[in-house]
N, C-alpha and C positions, 0 to 999 in steps of 0.2 A: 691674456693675463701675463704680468709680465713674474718671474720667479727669481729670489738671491739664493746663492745659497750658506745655508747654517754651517757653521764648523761644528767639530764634537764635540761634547761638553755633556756635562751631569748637571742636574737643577733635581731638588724638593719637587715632585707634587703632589699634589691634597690641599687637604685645611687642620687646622686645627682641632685635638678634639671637642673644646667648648665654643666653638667658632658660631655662632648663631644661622640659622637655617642650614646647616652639614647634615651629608649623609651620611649614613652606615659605610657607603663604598670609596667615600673618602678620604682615608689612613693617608698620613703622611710617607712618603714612601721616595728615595733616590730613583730617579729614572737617567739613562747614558747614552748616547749614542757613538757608536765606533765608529763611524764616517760621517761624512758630510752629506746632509738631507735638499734636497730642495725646501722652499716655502713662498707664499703668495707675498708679495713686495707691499703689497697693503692688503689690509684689514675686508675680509670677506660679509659685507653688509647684508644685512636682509633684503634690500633692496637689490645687489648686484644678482644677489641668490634667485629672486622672484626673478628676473628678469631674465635670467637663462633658462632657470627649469619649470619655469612658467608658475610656481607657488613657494612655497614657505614651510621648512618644522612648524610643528607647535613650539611657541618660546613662549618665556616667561616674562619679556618686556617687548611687547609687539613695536618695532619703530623700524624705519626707514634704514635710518642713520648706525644702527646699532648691529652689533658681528649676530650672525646668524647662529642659532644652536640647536644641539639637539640630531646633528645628522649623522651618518654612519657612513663606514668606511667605505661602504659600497653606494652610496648615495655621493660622497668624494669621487669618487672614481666616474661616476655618471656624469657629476658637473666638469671632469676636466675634460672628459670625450666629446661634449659639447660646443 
């Protein structure tokens, strides 16, 4: 898997509070980074996902083609030791 990496930068995340389907733990909120992070050069599908760790999260829009959700940082760290 090939990785770029990100420079630092601040960005918004969350939604909005009237943002239709929003959770409680989605407050709009500043998030930063002080250095420069790695990240995947393309889009982590549910298919490349099925394909390494032999299944899939539960997601909310079951498809091939679509970014995989729902995983955790220690589920991250399984698929790059892979």
């Amino acid at each position: 898997m090939a990785f770029v990496e990100l420079p630092p930068g601040r960005f918004t995340m969350g939604s909005a509070s009237l943002e239709a389907g929003r959770n409680d733990d989605e407050t709009l909120h500043d998030v930063g980074d002080h250095e420069a992070v790695p990240d995947g050069a393309e889009r982590m599908t549910q298919q490349k996902w099925r394909t390494v760790m032999g299944g899939c999260p539960p997601t909310s829009r079951p498809a091939a083609a679509l970014p995989v959700e729902n995983v955790t940082f220690a589920e991250v760290q399984k698929f790059i030791e892979s």
